[in-house]
C-alpha positions as CSV (number, residue, x, y, z in Angstrom):
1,X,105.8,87.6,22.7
2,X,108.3,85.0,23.6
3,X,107.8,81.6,21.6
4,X,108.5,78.1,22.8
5,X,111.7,76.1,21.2
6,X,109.8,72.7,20.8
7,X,110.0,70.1,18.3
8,X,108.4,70.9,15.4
9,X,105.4,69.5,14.3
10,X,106.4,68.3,10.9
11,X,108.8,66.0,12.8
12,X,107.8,62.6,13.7
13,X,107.8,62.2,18.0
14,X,110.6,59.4,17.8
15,X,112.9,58.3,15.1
16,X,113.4,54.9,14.4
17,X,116.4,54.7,12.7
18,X,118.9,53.5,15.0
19,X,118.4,51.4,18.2
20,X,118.7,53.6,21.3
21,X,118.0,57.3,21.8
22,X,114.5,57.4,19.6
23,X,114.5,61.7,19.9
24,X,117.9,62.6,18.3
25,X,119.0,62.3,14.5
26,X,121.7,59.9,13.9
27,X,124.0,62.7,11.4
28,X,127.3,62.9,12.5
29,X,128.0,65.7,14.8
30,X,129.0,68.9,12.6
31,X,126.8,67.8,10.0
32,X,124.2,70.4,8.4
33,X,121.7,67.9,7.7
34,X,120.1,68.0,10.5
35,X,120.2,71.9,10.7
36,X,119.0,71.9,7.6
37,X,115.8,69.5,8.6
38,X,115.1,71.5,11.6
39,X,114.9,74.7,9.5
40,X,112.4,73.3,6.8
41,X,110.0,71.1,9.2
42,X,109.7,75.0,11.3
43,X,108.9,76.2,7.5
44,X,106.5,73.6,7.0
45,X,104.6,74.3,10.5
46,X,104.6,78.4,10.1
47,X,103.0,77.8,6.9
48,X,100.5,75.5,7.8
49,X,101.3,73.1,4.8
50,X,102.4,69.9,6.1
51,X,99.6,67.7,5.7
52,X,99.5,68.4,1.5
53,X,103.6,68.0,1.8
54,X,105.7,65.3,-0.1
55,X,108.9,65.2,0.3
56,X,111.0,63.0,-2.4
57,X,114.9,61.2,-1.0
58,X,117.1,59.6,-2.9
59,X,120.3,57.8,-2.2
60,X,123.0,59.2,0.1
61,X,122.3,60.5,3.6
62,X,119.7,62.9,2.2
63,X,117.3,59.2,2.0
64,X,117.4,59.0,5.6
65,X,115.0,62.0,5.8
66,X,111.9,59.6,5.4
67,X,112.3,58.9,9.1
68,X,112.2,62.3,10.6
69,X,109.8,64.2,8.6
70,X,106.0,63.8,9.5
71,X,105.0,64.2,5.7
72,X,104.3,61.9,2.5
73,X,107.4,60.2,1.8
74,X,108.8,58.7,-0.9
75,X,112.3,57.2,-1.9
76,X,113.8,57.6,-5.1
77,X,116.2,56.0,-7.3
78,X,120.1,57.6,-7.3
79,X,119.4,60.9,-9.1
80,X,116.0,60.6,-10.4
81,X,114.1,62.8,-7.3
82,X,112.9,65.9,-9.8
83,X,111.3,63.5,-12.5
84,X,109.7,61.6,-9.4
85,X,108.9,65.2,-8.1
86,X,108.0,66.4,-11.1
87,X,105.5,63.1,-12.0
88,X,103.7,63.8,-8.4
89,X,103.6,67.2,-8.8
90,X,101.4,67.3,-12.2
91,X,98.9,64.5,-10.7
92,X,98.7,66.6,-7.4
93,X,99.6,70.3,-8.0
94,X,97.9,71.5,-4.7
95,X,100.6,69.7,-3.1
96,X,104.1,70.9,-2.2
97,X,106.7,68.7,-3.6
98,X,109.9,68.9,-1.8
99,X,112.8,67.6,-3.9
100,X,115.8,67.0,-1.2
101,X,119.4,65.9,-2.8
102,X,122.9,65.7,-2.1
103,X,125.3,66.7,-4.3
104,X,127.0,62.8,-5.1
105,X,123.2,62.7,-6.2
106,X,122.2,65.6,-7.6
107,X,125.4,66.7,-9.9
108,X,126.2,62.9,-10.8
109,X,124.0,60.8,-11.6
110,X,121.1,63.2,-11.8
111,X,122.7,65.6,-13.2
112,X,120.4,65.6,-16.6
113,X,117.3,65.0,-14.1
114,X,117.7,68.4,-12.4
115,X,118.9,70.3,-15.4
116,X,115.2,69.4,-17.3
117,X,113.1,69.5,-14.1
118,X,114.7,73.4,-14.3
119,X,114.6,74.0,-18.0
120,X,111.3,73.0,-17.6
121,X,110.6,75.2,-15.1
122,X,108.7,73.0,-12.8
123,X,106.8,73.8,-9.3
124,X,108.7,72.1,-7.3
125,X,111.1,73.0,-4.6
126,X,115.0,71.6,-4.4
127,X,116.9,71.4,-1.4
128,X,120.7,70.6,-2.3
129,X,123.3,69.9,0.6
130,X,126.9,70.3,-0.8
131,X,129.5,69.3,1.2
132,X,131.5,68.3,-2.0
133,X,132.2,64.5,-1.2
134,X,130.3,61.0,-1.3
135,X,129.2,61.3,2.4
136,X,127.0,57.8,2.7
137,X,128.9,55.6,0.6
138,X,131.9,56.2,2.2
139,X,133.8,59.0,0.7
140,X,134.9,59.4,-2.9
141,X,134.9,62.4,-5.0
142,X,132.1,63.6,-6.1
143,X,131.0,66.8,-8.7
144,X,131.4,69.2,-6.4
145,X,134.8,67.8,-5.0
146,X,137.2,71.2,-4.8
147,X,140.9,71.0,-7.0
148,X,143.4,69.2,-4.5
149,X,140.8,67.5,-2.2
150,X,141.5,64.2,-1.0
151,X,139.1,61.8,-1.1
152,X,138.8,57.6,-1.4
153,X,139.0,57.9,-5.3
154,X,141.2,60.5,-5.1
155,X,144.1,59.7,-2.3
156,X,146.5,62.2,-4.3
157,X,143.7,65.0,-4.5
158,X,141.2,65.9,-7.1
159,X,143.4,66.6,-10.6
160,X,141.9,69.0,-13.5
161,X,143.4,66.7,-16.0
162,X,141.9,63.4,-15.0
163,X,139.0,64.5,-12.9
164,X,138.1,68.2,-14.7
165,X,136.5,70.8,-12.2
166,X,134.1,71.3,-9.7
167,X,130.7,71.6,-10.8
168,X,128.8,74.9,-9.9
169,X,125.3,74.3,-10.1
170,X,123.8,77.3,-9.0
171,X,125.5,79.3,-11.8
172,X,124.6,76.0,-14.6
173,X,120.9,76.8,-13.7
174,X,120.9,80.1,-13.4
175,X,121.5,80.2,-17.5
176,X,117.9,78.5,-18.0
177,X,114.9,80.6,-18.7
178,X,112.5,79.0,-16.7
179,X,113.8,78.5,-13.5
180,X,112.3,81.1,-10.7
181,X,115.1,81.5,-8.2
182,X,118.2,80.2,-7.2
183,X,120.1,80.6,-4.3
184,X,123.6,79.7,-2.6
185,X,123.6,79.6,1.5
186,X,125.7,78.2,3.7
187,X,125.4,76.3,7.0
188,X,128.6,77.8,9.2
189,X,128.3,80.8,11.6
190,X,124.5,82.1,13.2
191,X,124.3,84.7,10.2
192,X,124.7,82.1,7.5
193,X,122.3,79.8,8.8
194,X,119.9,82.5,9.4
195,X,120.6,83.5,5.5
196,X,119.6,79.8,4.9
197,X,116.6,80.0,7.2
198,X,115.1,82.9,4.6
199,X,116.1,81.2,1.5
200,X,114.5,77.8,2.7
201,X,111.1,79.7,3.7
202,X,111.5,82.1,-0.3
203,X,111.4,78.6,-1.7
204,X,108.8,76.9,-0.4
205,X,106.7,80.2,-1.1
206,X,107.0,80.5,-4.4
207,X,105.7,76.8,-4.5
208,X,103.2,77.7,-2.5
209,X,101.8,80.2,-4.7
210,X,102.7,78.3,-7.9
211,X,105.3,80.8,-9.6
212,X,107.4,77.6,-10.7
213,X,111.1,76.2,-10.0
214,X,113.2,77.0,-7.0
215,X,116.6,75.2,-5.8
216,X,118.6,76.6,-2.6
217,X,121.8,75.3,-2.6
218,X,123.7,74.5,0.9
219,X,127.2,74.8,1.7
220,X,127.6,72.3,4.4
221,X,129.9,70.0,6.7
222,X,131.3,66.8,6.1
223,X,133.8,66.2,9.2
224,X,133.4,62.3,9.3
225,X,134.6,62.0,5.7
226,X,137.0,65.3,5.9
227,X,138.9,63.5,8.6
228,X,137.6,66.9,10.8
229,X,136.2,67.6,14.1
230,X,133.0,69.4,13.4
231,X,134.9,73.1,14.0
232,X,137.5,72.4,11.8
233,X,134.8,71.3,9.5
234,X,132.4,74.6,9.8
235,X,136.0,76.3,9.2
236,X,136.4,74.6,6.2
237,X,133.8,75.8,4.9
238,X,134.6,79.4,5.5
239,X,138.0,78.8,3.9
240,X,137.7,77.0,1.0
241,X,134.2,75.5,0.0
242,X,132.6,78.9,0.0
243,X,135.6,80.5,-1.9
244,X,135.0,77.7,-4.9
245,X,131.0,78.5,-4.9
246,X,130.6,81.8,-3.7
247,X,127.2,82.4,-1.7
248,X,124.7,84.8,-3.1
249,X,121.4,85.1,-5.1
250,X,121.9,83.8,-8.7
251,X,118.6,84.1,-10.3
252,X,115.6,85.6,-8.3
253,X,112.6,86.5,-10.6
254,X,110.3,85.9,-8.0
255,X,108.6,89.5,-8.2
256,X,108.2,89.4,-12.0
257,X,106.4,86.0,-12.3
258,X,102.4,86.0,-11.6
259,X,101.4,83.2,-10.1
260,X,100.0,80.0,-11.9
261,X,96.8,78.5,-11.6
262,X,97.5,74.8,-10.4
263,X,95.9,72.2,-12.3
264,X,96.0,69.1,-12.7
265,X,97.0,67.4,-15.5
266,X,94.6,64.9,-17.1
267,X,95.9,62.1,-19.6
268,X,93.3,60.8,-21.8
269,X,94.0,57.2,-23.4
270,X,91.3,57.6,-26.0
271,X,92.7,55.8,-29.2
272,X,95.9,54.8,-27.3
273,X,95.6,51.0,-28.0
274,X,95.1,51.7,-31.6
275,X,98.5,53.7,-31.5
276,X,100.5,51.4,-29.5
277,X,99.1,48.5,-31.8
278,X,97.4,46.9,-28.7
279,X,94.9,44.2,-30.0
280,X,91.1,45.7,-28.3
281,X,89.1,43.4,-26.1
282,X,87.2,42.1,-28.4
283,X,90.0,41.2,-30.6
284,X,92.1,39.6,-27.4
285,X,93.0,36.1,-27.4
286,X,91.2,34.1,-24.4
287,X,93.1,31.1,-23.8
288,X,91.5,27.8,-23.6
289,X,94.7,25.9,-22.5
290,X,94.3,23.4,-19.5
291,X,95.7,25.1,-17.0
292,X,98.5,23.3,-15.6
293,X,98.8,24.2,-11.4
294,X,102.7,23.5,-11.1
295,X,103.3,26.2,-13.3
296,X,100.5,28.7,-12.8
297,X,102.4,31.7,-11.6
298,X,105.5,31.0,-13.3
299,X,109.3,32.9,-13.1
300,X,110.9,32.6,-16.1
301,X,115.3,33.6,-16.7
302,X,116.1,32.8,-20.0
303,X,119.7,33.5,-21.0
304,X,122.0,33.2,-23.8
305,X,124.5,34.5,-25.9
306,X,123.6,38.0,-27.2
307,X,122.2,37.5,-31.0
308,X,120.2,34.5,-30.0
309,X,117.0,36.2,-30.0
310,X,116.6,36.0,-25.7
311,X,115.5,39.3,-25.0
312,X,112.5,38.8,-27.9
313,X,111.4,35.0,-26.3
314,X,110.9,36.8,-23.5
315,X,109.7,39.8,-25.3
316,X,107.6,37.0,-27.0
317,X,106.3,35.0,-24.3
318,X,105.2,38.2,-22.1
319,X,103.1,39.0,-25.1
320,X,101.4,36.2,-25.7
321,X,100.6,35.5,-22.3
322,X,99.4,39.2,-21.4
323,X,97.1,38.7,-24.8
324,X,96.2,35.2,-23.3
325,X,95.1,37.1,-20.1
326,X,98.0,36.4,-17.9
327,X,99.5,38.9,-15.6
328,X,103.2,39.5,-17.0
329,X,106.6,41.5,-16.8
330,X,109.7,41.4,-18.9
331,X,112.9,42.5,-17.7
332,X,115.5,42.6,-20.1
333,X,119.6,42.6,-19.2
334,X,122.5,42.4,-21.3
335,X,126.1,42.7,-21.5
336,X,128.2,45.3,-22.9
337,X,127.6,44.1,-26.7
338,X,124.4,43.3,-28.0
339,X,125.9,40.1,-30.3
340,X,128.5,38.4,-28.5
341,X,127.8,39.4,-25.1
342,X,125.8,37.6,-22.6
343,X,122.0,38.3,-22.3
344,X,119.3,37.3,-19.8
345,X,115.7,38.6,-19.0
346,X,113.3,38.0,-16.2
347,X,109.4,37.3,-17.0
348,X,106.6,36.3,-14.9
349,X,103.5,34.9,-16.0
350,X,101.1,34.9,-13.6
351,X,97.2,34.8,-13.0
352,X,98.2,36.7,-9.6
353,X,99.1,40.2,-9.7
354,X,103.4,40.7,-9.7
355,X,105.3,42.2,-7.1
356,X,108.3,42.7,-9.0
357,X,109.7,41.9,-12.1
358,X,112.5,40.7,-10.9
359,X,113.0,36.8,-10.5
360,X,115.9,36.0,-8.5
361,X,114.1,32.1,-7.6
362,X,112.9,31.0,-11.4
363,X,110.4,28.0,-11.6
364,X,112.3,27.4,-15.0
365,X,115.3,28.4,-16.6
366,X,115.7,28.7,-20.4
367,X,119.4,28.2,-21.2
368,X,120.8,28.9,-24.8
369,X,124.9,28.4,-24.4
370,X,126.0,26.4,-21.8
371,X,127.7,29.4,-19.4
372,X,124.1,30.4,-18.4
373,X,123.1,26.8,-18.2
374,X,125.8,26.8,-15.4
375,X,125.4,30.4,-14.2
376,X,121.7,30.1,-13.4
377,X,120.7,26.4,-12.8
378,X,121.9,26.4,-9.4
379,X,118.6,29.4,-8.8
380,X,115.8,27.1,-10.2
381,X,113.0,25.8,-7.6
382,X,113.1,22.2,-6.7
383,X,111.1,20.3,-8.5
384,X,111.0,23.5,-11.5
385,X,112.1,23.1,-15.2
386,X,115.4,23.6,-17.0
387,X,114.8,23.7,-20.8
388,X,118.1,23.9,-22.3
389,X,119.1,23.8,-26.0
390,X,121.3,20.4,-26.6
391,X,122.7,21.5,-30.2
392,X,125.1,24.1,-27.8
393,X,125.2,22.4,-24.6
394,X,126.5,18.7,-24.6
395,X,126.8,18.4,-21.0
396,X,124.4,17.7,-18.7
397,X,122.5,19.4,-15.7
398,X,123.8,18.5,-12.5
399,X,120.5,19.2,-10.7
400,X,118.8,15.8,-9.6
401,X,115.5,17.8,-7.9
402,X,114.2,19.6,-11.1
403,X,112.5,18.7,-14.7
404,X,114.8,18.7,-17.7
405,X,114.2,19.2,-20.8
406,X,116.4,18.9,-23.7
407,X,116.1,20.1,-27.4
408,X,118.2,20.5,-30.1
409,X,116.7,23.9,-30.9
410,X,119.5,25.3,-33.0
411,X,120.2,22.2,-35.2
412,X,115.9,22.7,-35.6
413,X,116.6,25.8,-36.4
414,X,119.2,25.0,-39.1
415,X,117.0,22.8,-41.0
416,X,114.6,25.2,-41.7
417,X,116.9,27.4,-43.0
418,X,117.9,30.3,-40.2
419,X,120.1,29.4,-36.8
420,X,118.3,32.7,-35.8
421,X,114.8,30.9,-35.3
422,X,115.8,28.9,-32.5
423,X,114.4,30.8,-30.0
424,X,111.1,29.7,-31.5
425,X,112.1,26.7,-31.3
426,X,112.5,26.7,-27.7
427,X,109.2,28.9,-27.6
428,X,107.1,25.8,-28.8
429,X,109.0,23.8,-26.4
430,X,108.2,25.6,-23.7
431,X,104.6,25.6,-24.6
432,X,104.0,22.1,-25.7
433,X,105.5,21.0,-22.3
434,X,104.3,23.4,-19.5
435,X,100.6,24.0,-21.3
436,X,100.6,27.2,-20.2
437,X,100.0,29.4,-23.7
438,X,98.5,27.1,-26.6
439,X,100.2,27.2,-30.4
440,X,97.4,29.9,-31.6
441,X,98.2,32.2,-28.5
442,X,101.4,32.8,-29.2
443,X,100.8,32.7,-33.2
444,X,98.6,35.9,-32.9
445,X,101.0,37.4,-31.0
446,X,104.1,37.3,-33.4
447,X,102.7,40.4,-34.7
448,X,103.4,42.3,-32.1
449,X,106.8,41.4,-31.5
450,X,108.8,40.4,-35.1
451,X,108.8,44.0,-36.5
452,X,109.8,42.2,-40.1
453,X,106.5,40.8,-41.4
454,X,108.0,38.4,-44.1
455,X,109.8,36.6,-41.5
456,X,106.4,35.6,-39.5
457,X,105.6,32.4,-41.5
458,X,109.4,31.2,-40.9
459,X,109.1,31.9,-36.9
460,X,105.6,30.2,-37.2
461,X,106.8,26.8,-38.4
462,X,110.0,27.2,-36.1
463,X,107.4,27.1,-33.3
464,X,105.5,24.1,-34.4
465,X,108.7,22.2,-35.1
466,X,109.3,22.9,-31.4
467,X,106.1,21.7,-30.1
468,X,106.3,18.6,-32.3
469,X,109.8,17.7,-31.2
470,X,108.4,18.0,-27.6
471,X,104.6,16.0,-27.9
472,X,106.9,13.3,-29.9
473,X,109.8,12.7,-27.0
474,X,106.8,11.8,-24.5
C-alpha cells in the first residue's frame, strides 16, 4: 500500500524563524540537520508518542529545533541538555526525553554532563550531529575537529601538540557499564541515511520501553563553515570524517536488558530544614519594620575588592530578609582571585515574586573601593541610593539624580578592632537608612551566615555602629 510523503505530524504547520518562506527550515543547504529532523518527527508519528515527547536544545544550531518540532520544548544552557534531560525525566518517566546536541556542545563544554547522564545509565535518548566544527558561532575548532582541519581558531589546521586529538565519543561511552546502545551513522549517500533512519527509530525504543541510555551519533555536513558546496561537503564526509570515526554499532545490549518499570521519583523534605539549619516557621522572624515604598522591591549590586566580605553582605542581607519574609536572590560574581580581585553580587529583596536574579538596573549600589563606585554608579535608578564607603573612596559621586550616602565603614571597622567587619558596617547602614530589615532581623540571622561563632558578637556591634553612624548624620 502506497503511503503519502506529507509533513509529519510532529512538525509544527509553519516555522517562524526567519521572515519569509514559513514551510522550509532555515539550515544551510547540505546540512543534515534538517535530515536528521525529518527522520525523528516520522519516528515520533509511527510510534504514536509525540504528545508525552520533550525534546531538550542547547546552544548551537541544534537550539533552533524548538521551532520545528510540535513537542514540549525546552532550551538548555551550553552543554548541560542530559542533566536537564535527566532532571525531567525522573519527575516524568512516562515521558520520552529527547536529548539533541551538537558536538561544539556535547564534547566541549558538556563533555562531563553526557559522560554521567551515561555512566549513570539514564532513560533518555541522545541525538549527536558531528560535523566536527563550531557550526552556529561561526566556525572554530571544536572536539571533534579532524588533525589538519582548518578552522577560525585554527587558520594553520588543527595541531596534536597544541590542540591534542579528535575526540571519539562513541568509543568514550561505549567503556561505561550502564549505557544500553551506542551507535555511529552517517548522513551522506541513501544507504547511510537509511542506516540512520533505523538507528534513530532503535533509540527512541528502547526509551520507549525503559531499557535505559541510548546516544546515536551522526556524521554530518558542514559546507557553509567547510568553505564547500553541499556535494563536496557529503564527499567529505565519505573521505575523511568517516575515516577518523568509523561508522558501526559500538555497544548494543539492547536484547540482554529487561525493561524497567518507570516510576517516578518522589523527594520527600521531611526534616530537611532541620538539616540545612533553616529556622521553622514558628521560629521565623516576622518583621515589624515600617515599610518604606521607595524601596519595597529593591535591586541591590554591591561590589568591592575581593576580601572585603561582599559576597557574604549580600549573602547576609538575602538572609535576613528571606527570614524577615521578603522574596530574595543572591548572585554572587567574582574575579579570578578570591582576595585581591574584584567581587560583586546581585540581590533582590522583594515582597513581589523575582524574575531573575540578575539586576542589571540596581535601586542602590553598595560600593567598597572606588573602581566599582565608578564601574556601576552610572546603572543606579534615578532617584536610587549609592552607599559608598568614604574611608576608601575620597572622591565623590558624580550622579546629581540619586541618594548618597557616605560612611566611613572601614575606619569603623578599625576601631573596633578588625578592617574585616566593615561590611557590617555598611550592613547597618543600609538598614538604618532604607528601613527595610530592622537591627534584630538581621541579628538573628548572623547565624546562618558567619560559620565562626566567636566572631558573632564582634559583627554584632559592627552593625550597630553602622546604624548609629547613620540615625546620628540625620
Amino acid at each position: 500500500m502506497a503511503k503519502a510523503l506529507i509533513k509529519a505530524d510532529s512538525f509544527y504547520e509553519i516555522y517562524e524563524r526567519k521572515d519569509g518562506i514559513k514551510d522550509v527550515t532555515h539550515y544551510c543547504p547540505g546540512c543534515g540537520h534538517g535530515v536528521l529532523h525529518k527522520l525523528i518527527a516520522e519516528a515520533l508519528d509511527d510510534f504514536g508518542i509525540r504528545e508525552k515527547s520533550i525534546l531538550i536544545s542547547p546552544v548551537g544550531c541544534s537550539v533552533f529545533a524548538y521551532y520545528y518540532f510540535r513537542l514540549g520544548n525546552i532550551q538548555a544552557a551550553h552543554g548541560r541538555a542530559p542533566a536537564v534531560a535527566t532532571g525531567i525525566k525522573r519527575v516524568h518517566p512516562e515521558s520520552v526525553v529527547i536529548s539533541y546536541q551538537g558536538d561544539g556542545d556535547l564534547a566541549a563544554i558538556g563533555g562531563n554532563n553526557i559522560l554521567q547522564a551515561a555512566n549513570r545509565g539514564e532513560n533518555i535518548t541522545v541525538f549527536f550531529v558531528n560535523n566536527a566544527i563550531y557550526g552556529m558561532t561561526g566556525g572554530q575548532m571544536a572536539p571533534t575537529t579532524l588533525i589538519g582541519q582548518k578552522t577560525t581558531t585554527t587558520p594553520y589546521g588543527r595541531n596534536v601538540v597544541n590542540e591534542g586529538y579528535p575526540v571519539r565519543v562513541c568509543e568514550l561511552l561505549a567503556t561505561l557499564d550502564a549505557p544500553v546502545y551506542i551507535e555511529r551513522v552517517a548522513l551522506t549517500d541513501a544507504k547511510n541515511t537509511s542506516k540512520v533512519r533505523r538507528a534513530v527509530r532503535k533509540a527512541l525504543q528502547n526509551q520507549i520501553d525503559n531499557k535505559g541510555f541510548s546516544l546515536v551519533e551522526v556524521l554530518s555536513a558542514c559546507p557553509s563553515n567547510w568553505k564547500m558546496t553541499p556535494v563536496q561537503a557529503k564527499q567529505w564526509v565519505e573521505d575523511n570524517l568517516i575515516k577518523q570515526f568509523p561508522l558501526g554499532v559500538y555497544k548494543d545490549l539492547t536484547d540482554q536488558i529487561k525493561p524497567k518499570k518507570a516510576e517516578k521519583q518522589v523527594f520527600s523534605v521531611d526534616g530537611l530544614k532541620e538539616k540545612l539549619n533553616i529556622p521553622m516557621e514558628e521560629e521565623k522572624y516576622s518583621t515589624s519594620v515600617k515599610e518604606a515604598k521607595e524601596f519595597r522591591n529593591m535591586k541591590l549590586k554591591i561590589a568591592g575588592f575581593g576580601g572585603q566580605g561582599i559576597l557574604l553582605l549580600g549573602l547576609g542581607m538575602a538572609q535576613a530578609a528571606m527570614q524577615a519574609g521578603y522574596n530574595v536572590s543572591w548572585l554572587p560574581s567574582y574575579g579570578p582571585e578570591m582576595r585581591g580581585g574584584t567581587a560583586n553580587c546581585h540581590v533582590n529583596i522583594s515582597k513581589e515574586r523575582i524574575g531573575s536574579p540578575l539586576v542589571s538596573k540596581p535601586t542602590v549600589v553598595i560600593a567598597m573601593n572606588l573602581p566599582s563606585m565608578e564601574k556601576f554608579q552610572s546603572e543606579i535608578e534615578p532617584g536610587g541610593l549609592l552607599l559608598y564607603d568614604t574611608s576608601l573612596i575620597t572622591q565623590k559621586p558624580v550622579r546629581d539624580d540619586i541618594k548618597v550616602l557616605g560612611i566611613p565603614a572601614t575606619q569603623i571597622a578599625d576601631n573596633l578592632g578588625n578592617t574585616r567587619i566593615a561590611n557590617m558596617v555598611i550592613m547597618g547602614a543600609f538598614i538604618a537608612y532604607t528601613s527595610v530589615l530592622d537591627k534584630q532581623a538581621v541579628i538573628n540571622a548572623l547565624p546562618f551566615f558567619i560559620k565562626r561563632k566567636n566572631l558573632i558578637p564582634l559583627n554584632e556591634k559592627a552593625i550597630v555602629e553602622g546604624m548609629n553612624y547613620v540615625l546620628s548624620s540625620n
